[in-house]
N, C-alpha and C positions, 0 to 999 in steps of 0.2 A: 747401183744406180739409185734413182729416188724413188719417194715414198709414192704408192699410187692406193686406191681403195675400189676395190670391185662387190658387186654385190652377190650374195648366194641367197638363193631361197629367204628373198626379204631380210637377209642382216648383210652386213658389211664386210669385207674381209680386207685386213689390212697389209699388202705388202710393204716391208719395212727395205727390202733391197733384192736386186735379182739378177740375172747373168744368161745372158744370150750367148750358147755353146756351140760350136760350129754351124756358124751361121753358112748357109750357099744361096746364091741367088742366080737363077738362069734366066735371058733375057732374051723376048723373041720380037722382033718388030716393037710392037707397043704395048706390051704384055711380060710382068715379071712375076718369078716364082720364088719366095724365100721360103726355105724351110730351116729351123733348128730345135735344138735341145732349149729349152726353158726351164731354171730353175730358178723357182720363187722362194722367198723365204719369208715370215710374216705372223701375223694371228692365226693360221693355220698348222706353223710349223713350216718347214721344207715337202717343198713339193716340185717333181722332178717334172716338165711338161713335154709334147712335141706341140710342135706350131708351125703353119702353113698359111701364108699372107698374099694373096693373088694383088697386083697392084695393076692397072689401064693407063697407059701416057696419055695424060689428055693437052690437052693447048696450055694449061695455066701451071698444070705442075703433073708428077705422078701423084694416082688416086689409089688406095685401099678400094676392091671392092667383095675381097670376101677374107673371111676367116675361118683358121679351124681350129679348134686347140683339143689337144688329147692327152687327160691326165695318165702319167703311168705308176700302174700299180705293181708289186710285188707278180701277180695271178699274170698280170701282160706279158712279165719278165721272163716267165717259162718257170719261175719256182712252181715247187709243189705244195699243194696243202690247200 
């Protein structure tokens, strides 16, 4: 996908391309749930994420209104060390 730039701790971080992995979405009245695998690739290197996007049907379109994102590390993965 394209280039986007996020900031960390006052610099930039630049994603160069990234891949939305089993993406699911559950839908309740006016109220949706995405959750998937994100993995970004960029000035960082590769980075494997989860992500979870609450979205509200409002009159003019669906709205984002929350976010979560959680970086996974090796320590998440159940390795040892």
């Amino acid at each position: 996908m394209e280039r986007a730039a996020l900031t960390r701790r006052g610099r930039k971080i630049h994603i160069d391309r990234f891949e939305m992995i089993t993406p699911r979405v559950r839908i309740s009245r006016d109220v949706a749930v995405l959750t998937c695998r994100f993995d970004s690739h960029g000035s960082e290197g590769s980075m494997p994420w989860n992500a979870t996007g609450i979205y509200q049907k409002r009159p003019e379109a669906w709205k984002i209104i929350h976010t979560h994102w959680l970086l996974q590390t090796k320590d998440r993965s159940g390795a040892s060390g």
